[in-house]
N, C-alpha and C positions, 0 to 999 in steps of 0.2 A: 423276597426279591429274586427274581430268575437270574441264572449265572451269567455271565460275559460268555462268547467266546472266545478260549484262547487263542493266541496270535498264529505259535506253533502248532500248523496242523495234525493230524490224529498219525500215529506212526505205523508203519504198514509190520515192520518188524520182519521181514524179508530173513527165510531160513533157507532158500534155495529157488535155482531159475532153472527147469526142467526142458526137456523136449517136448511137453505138453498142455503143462503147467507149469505154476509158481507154488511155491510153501511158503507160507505165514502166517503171524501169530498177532496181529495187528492190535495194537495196545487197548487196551480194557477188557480183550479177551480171555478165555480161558483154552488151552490147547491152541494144537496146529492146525490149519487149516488149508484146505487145497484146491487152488482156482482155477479151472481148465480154460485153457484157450479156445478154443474151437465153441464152442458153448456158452463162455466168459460167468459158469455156474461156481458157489463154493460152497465145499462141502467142510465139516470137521473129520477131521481124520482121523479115524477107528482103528483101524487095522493094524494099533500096534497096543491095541489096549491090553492092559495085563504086564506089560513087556515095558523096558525102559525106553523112552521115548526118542524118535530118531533127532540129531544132533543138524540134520541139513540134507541138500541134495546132493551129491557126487556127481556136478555138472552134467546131470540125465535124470532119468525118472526114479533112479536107486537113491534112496537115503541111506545116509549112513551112521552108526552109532557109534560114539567113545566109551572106552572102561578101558578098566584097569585090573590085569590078572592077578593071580596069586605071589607071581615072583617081580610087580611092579614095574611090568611091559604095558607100554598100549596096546589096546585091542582097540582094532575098528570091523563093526559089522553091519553087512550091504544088505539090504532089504527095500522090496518093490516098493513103490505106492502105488495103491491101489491093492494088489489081493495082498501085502506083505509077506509074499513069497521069500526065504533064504535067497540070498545073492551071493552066500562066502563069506568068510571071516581073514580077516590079513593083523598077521601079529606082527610087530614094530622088533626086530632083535632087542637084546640088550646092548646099549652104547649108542644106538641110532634115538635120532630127534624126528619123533613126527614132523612135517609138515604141513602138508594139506593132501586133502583126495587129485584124483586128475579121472575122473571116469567112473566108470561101475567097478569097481573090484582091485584100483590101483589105489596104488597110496604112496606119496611122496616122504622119504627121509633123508636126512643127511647128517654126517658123522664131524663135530665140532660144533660151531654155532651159529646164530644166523647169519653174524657179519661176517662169521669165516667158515665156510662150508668147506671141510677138508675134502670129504666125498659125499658123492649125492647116490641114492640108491633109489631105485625103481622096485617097490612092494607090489607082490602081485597073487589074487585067489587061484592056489593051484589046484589042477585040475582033482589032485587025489585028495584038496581038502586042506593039505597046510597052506602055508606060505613059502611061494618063488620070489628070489632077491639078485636082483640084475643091479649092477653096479657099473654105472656112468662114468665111462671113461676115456683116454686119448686127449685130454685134457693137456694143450700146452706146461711144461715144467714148472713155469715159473709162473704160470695164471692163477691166479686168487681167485677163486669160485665166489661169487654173489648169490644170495636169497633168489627163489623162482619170484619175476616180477609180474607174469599172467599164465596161466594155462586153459585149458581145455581137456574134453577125453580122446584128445587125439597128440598135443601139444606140451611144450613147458615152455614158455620164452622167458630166458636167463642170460646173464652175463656174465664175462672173467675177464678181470682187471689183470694188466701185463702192465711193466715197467716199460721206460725207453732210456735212452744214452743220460737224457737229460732228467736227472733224480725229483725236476720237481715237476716232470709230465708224467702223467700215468693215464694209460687209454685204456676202454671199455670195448668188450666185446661182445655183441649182441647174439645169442647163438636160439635153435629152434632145436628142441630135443623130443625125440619119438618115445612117445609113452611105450609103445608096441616093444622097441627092442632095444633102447639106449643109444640111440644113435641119433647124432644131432649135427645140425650143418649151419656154417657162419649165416648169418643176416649183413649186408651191405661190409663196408670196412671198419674198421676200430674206429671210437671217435674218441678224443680230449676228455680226459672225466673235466664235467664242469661247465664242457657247451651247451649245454639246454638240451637235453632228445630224453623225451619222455618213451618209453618200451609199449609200443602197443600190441595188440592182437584180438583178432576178432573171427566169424568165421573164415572168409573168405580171404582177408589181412593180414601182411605182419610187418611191423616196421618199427617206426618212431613218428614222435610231433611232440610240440612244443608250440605255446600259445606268443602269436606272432609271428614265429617260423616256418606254420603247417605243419606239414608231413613227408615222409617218404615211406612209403608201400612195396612192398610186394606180391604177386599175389602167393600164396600158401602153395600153390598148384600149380608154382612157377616158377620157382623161389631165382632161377636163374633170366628169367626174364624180364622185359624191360619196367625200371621203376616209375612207378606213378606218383604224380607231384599233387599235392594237396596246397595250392597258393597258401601264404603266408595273410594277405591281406585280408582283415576281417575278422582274423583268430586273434587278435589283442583283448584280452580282458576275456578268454571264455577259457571251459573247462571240462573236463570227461568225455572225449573227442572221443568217438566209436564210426565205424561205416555200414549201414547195413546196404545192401544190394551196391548202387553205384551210387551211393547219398551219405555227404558227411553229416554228422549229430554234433551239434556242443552242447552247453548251457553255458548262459551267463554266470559270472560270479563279481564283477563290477557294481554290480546293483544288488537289489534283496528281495528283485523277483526270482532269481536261479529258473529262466525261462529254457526252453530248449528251442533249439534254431534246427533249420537244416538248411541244405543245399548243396546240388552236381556234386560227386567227388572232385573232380578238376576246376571246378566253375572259381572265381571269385568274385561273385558280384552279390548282389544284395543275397540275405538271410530267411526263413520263412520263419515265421512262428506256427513251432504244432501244441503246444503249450506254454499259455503266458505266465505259470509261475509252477513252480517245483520245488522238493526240498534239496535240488540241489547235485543229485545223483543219476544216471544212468547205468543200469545194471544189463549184463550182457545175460540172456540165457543161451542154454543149450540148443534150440534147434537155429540159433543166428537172429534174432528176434533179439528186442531189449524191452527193459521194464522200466516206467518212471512212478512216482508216487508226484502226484500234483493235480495242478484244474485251474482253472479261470479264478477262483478264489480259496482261502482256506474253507470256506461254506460248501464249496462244491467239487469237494477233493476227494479224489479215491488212486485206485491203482490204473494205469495206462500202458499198455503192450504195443509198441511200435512196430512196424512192419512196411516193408516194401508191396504197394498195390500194383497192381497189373499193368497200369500204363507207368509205371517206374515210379512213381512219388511216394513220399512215406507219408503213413496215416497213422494216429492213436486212437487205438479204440481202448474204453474206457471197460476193465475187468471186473471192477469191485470198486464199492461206495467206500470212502470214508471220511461218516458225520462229523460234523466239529466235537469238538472237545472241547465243554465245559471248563474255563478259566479258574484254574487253582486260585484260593483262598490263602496267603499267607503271609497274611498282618492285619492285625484286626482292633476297631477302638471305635466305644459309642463315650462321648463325653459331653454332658449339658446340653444334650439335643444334635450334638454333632457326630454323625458316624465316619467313619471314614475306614480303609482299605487298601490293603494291596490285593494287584491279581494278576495275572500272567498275561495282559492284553496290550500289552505294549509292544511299541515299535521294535524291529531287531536291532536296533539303535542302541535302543535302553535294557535295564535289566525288568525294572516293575511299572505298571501303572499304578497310580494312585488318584484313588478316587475318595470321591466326599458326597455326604447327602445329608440333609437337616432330614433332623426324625420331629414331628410334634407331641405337644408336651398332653397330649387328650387322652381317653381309657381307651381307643384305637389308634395306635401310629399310625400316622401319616409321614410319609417320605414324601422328599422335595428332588426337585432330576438332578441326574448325577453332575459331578464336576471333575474331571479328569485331570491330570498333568504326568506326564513322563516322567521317568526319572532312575537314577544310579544309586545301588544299594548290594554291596555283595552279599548273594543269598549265599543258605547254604546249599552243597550239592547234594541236596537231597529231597525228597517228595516233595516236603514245603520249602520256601526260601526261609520258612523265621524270622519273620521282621518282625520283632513286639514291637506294636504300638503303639504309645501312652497319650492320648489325649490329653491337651495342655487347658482345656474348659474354655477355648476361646476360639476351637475353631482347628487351631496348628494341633500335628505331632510331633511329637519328639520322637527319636530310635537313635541306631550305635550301626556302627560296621559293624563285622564278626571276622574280621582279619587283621586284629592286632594294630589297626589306625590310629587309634584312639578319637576317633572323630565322633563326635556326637551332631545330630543333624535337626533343625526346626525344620519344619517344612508347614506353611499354609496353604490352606483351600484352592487359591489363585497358583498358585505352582510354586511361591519363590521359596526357597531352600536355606537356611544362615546355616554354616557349619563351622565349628568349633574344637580345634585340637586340645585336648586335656591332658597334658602328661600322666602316664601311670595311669589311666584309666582300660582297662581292659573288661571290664564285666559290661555288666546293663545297665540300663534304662531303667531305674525303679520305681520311678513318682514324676509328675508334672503338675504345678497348680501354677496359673499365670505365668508371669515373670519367672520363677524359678523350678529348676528341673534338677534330681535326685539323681545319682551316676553311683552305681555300687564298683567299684574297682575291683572285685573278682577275690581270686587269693588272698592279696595283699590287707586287704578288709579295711582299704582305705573307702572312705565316702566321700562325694566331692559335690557340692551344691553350686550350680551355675544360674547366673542373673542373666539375662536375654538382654536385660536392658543395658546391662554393664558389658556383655559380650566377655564373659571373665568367670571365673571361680572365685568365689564370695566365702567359700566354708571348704574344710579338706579336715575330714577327723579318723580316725582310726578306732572303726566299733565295728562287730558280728552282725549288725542290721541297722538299718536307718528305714525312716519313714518323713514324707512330704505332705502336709497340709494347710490350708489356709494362710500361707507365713510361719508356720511352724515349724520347726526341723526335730523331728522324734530319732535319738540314738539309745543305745543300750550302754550301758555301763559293766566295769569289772563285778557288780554284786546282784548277787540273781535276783530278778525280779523285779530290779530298779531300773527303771529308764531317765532319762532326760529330754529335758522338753525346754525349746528354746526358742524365740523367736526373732526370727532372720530378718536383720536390718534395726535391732533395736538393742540397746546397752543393757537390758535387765536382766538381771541373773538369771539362769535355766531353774527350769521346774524342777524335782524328784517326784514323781509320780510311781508308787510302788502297785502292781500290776497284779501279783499275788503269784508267779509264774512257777516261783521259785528253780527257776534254771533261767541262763541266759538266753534271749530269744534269738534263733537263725531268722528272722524273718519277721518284719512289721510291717503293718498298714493302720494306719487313723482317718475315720472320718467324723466328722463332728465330733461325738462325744464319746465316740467307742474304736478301741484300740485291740488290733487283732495282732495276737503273738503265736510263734509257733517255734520249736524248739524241736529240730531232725534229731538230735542225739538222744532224748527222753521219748520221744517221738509221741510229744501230744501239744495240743494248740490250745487257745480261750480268747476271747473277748473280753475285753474288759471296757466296764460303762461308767465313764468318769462321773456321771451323776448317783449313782448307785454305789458307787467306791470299791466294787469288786465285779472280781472277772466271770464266765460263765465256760464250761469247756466244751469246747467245741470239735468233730471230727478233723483230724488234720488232713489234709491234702492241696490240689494245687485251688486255692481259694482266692476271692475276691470279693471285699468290702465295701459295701454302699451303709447308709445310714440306719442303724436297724438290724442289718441280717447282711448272711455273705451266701455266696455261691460257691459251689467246689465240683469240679471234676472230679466225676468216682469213676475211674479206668475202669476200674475192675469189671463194674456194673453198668458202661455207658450210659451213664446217667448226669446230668447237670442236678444240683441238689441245690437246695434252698435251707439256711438253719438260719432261723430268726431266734433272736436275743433281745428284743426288745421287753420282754414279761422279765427278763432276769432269768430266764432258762430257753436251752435251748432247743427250739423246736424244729423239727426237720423235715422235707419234703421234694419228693422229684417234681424240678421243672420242666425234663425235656428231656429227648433221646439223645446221646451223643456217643459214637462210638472211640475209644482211644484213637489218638492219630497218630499215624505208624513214620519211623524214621525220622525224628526230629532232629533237632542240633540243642545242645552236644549231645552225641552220640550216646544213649541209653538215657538220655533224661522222657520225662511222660509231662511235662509240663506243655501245655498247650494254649495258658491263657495269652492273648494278648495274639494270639496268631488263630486259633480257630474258635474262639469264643471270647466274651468278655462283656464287665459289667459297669455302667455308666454308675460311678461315684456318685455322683448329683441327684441322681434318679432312682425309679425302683424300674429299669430295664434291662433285660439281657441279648444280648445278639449272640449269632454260633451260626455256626456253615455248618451243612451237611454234606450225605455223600456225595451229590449233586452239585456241590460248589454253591448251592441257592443260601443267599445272608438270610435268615428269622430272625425277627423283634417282638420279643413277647414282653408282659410285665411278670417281672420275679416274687416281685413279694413288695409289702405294705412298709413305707417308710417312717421312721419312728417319730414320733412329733419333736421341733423345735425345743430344747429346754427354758424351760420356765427362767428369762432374764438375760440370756444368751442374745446380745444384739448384735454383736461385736464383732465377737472372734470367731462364731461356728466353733467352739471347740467342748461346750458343756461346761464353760464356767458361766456364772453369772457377771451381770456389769451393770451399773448405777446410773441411773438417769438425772442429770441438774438442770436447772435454769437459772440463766445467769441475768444479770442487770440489761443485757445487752440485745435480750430476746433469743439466745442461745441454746436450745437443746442439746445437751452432750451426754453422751454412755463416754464412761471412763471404763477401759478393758479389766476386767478379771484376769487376775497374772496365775489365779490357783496356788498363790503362795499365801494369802489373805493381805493384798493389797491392789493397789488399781495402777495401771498404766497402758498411755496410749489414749486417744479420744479420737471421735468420728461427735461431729455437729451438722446439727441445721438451726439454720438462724430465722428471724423475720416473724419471732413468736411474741405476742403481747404480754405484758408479765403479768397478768392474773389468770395466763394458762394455768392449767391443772392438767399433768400429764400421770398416766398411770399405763405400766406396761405391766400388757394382759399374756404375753404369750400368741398363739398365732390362731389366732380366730377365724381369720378370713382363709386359711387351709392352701397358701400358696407357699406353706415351709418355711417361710419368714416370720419372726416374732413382731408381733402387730403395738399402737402404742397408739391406748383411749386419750383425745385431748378433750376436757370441757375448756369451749371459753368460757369469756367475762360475760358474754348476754345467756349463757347458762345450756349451748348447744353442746352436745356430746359427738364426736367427731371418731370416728374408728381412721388412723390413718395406716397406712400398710407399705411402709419402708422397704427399701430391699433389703436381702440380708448384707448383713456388714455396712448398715447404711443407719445415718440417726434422719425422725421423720423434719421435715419444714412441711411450712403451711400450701407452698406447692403439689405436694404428695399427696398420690392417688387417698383417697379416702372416701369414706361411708358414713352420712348424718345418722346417727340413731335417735334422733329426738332432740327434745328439746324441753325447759323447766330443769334440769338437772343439779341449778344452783339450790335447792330444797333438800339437798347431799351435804352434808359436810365431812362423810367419809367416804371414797370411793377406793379401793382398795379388791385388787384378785387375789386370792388363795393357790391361783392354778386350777383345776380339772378337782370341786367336791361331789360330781356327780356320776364319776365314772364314764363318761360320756367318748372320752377323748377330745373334748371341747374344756378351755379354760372358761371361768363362772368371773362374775363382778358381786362385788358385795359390797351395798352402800349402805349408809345411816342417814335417817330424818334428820336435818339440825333439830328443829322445833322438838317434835314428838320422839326422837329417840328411838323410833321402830330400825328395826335390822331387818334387810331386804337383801335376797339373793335374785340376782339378773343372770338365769343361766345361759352361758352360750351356745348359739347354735348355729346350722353349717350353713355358709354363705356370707358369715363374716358379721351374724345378729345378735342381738340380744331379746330374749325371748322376757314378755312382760314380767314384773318385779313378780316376788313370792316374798309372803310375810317370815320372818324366819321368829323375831321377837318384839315384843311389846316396847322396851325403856331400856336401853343401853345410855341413856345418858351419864351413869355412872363412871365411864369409861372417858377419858380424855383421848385419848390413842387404841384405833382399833387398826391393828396391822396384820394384810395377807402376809403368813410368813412361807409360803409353799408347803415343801412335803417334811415335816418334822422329823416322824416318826417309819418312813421308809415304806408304808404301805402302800405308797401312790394316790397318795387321795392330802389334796391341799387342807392345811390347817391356819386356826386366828391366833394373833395374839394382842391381847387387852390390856392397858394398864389405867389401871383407876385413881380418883382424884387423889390417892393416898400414898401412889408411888406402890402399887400391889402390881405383880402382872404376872395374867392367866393366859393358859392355852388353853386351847380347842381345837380338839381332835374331829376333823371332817368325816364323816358315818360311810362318805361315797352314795347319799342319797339325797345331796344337799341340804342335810341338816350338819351340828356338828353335836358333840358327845358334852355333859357337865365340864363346867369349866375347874381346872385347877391349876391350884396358884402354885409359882413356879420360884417366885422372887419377891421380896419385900424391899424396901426402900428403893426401890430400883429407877433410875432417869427420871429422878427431878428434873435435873436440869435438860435433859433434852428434847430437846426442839422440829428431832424428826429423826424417827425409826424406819428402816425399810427392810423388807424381807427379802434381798437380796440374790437370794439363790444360793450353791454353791460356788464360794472362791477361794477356798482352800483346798481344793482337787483332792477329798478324802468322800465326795458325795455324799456330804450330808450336810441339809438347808444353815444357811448363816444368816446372822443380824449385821446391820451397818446403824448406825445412831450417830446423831451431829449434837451438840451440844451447844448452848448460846456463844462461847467464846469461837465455834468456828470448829472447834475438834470432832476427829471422824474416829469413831470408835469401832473394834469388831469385835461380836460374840459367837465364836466358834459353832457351832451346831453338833450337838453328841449322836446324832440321829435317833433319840428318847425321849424327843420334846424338851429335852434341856439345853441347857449351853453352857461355853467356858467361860472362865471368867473374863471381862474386857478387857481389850489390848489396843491403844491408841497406836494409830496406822495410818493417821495425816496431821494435820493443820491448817489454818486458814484457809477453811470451806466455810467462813462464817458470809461470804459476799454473796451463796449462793442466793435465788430467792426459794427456789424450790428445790427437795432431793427426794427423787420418787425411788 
């Protein structure tokens, strides 16, 4: 996407206003550069190449340079522009305070300070080569020397403060001092410190004004002749009053054009405009001529040299272009299809604009047109403002002050803003899912969870790192390696979930099923995939996790990187150029996410500005599939499916301690459904769920995630006859495919049939797998047993024997062995549940005729522990898939 213009147009960087030209270094450039009047051509300025670079003009065509000698004197040295001819060098004594140049070859000092100038000295290139020092004097007794408040290379206009009778009046004295030989003469009479007379001087000029009161003038080459009145009327609200020829100059500063006006020195009738908008400045140069930076818009903005034309009027003519500038990038968030942005194109009202765009969810983003709104954020003072931005998945950001407010701010699409004082909150913004928003409080290492909906702080703990997902609140505990996992708004005890980190982590992130830790003191990171029950290690840096694989800023190597973890190692790869981003807040950190780049949690996309300021949306990398039973939570537990008397489909959540809590339903199901959850078939990341009915159609229905199916929901007929099944049961993915399979049994004949899955949400025609399974009362998909990734069965026959089978990964499975003998007489219905004891590896649930829910641990060996009753009165259900 092409950059914005920014508001504030491009800066000229004004180094000096010559008798022929101007010096500048006009921002994005490299060197000084010098733009002749007469010609209106710019050149880069050579002529001091080799040489340290000149500091400015010496109100003429001489620049002059700063250093510093060997005994810790300034040194300033004059040199032409154009051939950079030696012009002299003038050494500052010791005890004197540079001030500023006044000319080719002078140089202003004075002995004390600015606000109290004891003595003022005139530095001058002597003719044999050192330095002549003429000291400014005849100074009333009891005057208090002021700062020089304009000069010239002919001028200094200054003042000196005198007492009166009366201790709380003290009046100013205007005076004009001869650079030539120190000698300087009153201007008009003392006035009142405090009346309003601002010091002016210009060629031709010298006096005062003040906005509302005019001016009073003299001419320079007349200093005792009669004074010229500048009407008051009209000067209310403007600023930087100059005269060239017989024509006053202001600009507004009322408004946020900063326009320049003119009109008659004497006149006070209406204003002209010679430029409608400016940054606000009028610069005098050397030959009596002024300089403005502006234009009719920021688009068509350059430099402008003012000048008195021949029948007496002032004209600007336009010296040098200067292009917009490309609107800084700083804050950045793509979240579930919502991008959104700060960028420098706001009103001078406000600090940032904020903008939004819907990305589409296709193998080419599509972007939808922008959506703007103003708004107040203090940045920091530096290149970027640093507003991380945490996308909330709904659209809003969440972000923080950076001055100690404690304010934390929502902002949505539409503009409106909810802000939120947290005491003790000083750090960032770490997480946003929905309703609740993650607040790291800094030092103090407090955590502080805020509800949107409550307008309140819900959780306040004190841990090294916290993480936000799904409802879940992930902190770290005092013992390495161990976290806690809890979920926000519900009474059940927090998870232990041990990580393998072995050190306490600085820093977590959880998406679905994979937990990214990373630990600055040992200084290494990992993932860890709750289905797989161990972590993988992963490069540390400034990273960000999507489902599957993270992204990391490599400074080093301006590179955005990809390491995917979804095989259980991890794999790594550049996605894209990005150079460090220089001067961020706080001061020496390289962290850059969330302000020049960043990666949609939800998604496999990354967005990042360039040096161009232009936002890229590319895809990062391949997102890990759904876990096999995960309807619920998105967190990589498994969760059980019932039907209840009532027509009820309910997932009961996996808490990953080996029990269930929490329910999500849809009703309105006849009770001779038969539901079986396959995993996500139909490849929209949501775990999908096979219903046959009662007339024997088989229905793929495709829920959202975190949602249980009703018969309203989107879905797909796969046929029909499917009542000639009496087992219908997935294993998960036997075919290596990355698609989960179905495996049914004849009632009648007892053949085993594999229906593998395919992409678009099908089931590709049956595959005989065996002859006569009727031996088998119960044939259960129990997932991944043995850790290989490839779904396995298990069988118990009329004798209470039960066998596994190991999936080959080519849709067959391996000899069956028997694992258990007298095992679930009595029970009534097994399901291969997934993991829900957060150690990743597949578990059993069994209901037994009296109603009791049983659980068999999974060793990840194809065995199990021994059973451990884990409910009761689930005997109402009709069905537990």
């Amino acid at each position: 996407m092409p950059a914005a213009h920014r508001t504030l147009p491009r800066n000229p960087v004004f180094a000096g206003f010559g008798n022929t030209g101007v010096l500048s270094s006009p921002e994005g450039t490299v060197g000084l550069r010098w733009t002749d009047y007469a010609t209106g051509r710019t050149r880069n300025v050579t002529e001091f190449a080799g040489t340290q670079q000149p500091n400015g003009l010496a109100q003429s065509d001489t620049t002059y340079t700063l250093s510093t000698d060997a005994e810790g004197r300034r040194v300033v040295r004059f040199r032409a522009i154009g051939s950079g001819a030696d012009r002299g060098t003038v050494t500052v004594p010791t005890g004197l305070t540079l001030a500023r140049t006044a000319g080719e070859g002078v140089v202003v000092a004075y002995r004390g300070s600015a606000a109290t100038v004891r003595e003022l000295h005139l530095l001058k290139v002597a003719a044999e080569g050192g330095t002549s020092d003429t000291t400014v004097t005849g100074w009333p007794i009891d005057a208090k020397l002021l700062e020089v408040s304009e000069r010239d290379d002919r001028s200094l206009l200054m003042r000196y403060r005198v007492p009166t009778e009366d201790p709380a009046v003290l009046l100013d004295q205007l005076v004009l001092v001869d650079v030539r030989d120190g000698s300087w003469t009153k201007v008009f009479a003392p006035y009142r410190v405090g009346s309003g007379r601002l010091p002016f001087l210009s060629k031709d000029y010298v006096g005062w004004w003040y906005p509302g009161s005019g001016a009073r003038l003299l001419r320079r080459d007349a200093l005792d002749g009669p004074v010229t009145v500048v009407p008051g009327s009209g000067t209310e609200g403007k600023s930087e009053f100059t005269v060239i020829g017989d024509n006053v100059l202001v600009t507004t500063y009322s408004d946020q054009t900063r326009a320049v006006l003119t009109r008659p020195l004497t006149d006070a009738g209406e204003w002209r405009t010679l430029l409608p908008q400016t940054n606000g400045w009028i610069e005098h140069s050397a030959d009596g001529s002024a300089i403005v930076a502006g234009g009719s818009s920021p688009a068509d903005w350059g430099v402008h040299r003012l000048t008195e034309a021949p029948d007496g009027r002032i004209v600007a003519d336009k010296l040098m272009d200067l292009p917009p500038v490309p609107a800084p990038v700083d804050g950045l968030s793509l979240t579930n299809g919502t991008l959104a942005w700060t960028d420098q194109t706001s009103t001078p009202a406000h600090d940032v604009m904020f903008n939004t765009r819907t990305v589409s969810a296709g193998a080419a983003p599509q972007v939808g047109s922008v959506r703007q709104a103003d708004g107040w954020v203090k940045p920091c003072q530096v290149d970027y403002a640093c507003i991380r931005l945490v996308g909330a998945g709904d659209g809003s950001v969440v972000y923080s002050d950076f001055d100690s407010t404690q304010w934390v701010h929502r902002r949505t699409p539409t503009g409106e803003v909810r802000t939120l004082t947290v005491p003790g909150f000083y750090g960032e913004v770490e997480a946003a899912a929905g309703r609740y928003t993650l607040l790291s409080g800094g030092a103090n290492r407090k955590q502080f969870v805020v509800d949107w909906t409550q307008s309140k702080v819900v959780s306040t703990r004190t841990a090294d790192a916290a993480a936000l997902w799904d409802g879940q609140l992930w902190t770290t505990t005092s013992t390495s390696g161990r976290l806690s996992m809890s979920r926000l708004g519900s009474t059940v005890p927090a998870v232990d979930v041990n990580v393998g980190s072995a050190c306490v982590p600085s820093e977590l992130q959880v998406n679905g099923r994979f937990v990214y830790w990373a630990c600055d003191a040992q200084g290494k990171a990992g993932v860890f995939d709750r289905s797989r029950g161990r972590s993988v290690a992963v490069p540390k840096g400034d990273a960000l996790l999507a489902d599957g694989f993270l992204v990391r800023h490599d400074n080093a190597r301006g590179k955005l990187v990809r390491t995917d973890v979804r095989s259980g190692k991890a794999v790594s790869a550049d996605v894209a150029d990005l150079p460090a981003a220089p001067k961020l807040w706080p001061e020496g950190t390289t962290s850059d996410r969330r302000i020049r780049w960043t990666l949609d949690p939800y998604g496999n996309r990354v967005a990042f500005v360039d040096a161009d300021e232009r936002i890229h949306v590319l895809a990062a990398g391949s997102l890990a599939a759904p876990v096999l039973r995960d309807h619920a939570g998105r967190d990589g537990i498994g969760d059980l499916l019932t039907l209840n008397s009532s027509g009820a489909l309910t997932f009961h959540q996996g808490t990953g301690r080996g029990t269930f809590s929490g329910k999500i339903s849809g009703s309105g199901w006849a009770a001779g459904s038969r539901a079986v959850p396959i995993g996500d078939l139909s490849g929209d990341r949501c775990n999908d769920v096979l219903v046959r009915l009662s007339n024997g159609t088989l229905r793929l229905y495709k829920p959202g995630c975190g949602t249980a199916p009703k018969p309203t929901t989107s879905y797909t007929t796969l046929g029909t006859g499917w009542n000639q099944y009496d087992v219908l049961t997935s294993p998960g993915d036997i075919t290596k495919d990355g698609l989960p399979d179905l495996i049914t049994r004849n009632a009648s004949t007892g053949a085993l049939y594999l229906h593998k899955g395919v992409s678009g949400g099908k089931l590709a025609p049956r595959v005989k797998l065996a002859g006569n399974w009727t031996m088998y009362k119960k044939i259960v998909g129990a997932g991944d047993l043995n850790g290989d990734g490839i779904g396995d069965l298990l069988a118990q026959d009329k004798s209470n024997n039960l066998y596994r089978y190991f999936g080959k990964g080519n849709g067959t499975f391996t000899a069956r062995v028997k694992i258990a003998t007298g095992w679930g007489a009595s029970y009534n219905a097994v399901v291969g549940v997934g993991d829900i004891t957060g150690d990743g590896k597949a578990d059993l649930i069994a209901r037994d005729t009296s109603g009791n829910l049983f659980l068999q641990a999974g060793r990840g060996n194809g065995s199990f522990a021994a059973r451990v009753k884990i409910a009761s009165g689930w005997k109402g259900y009709k069905g537990v898939f």
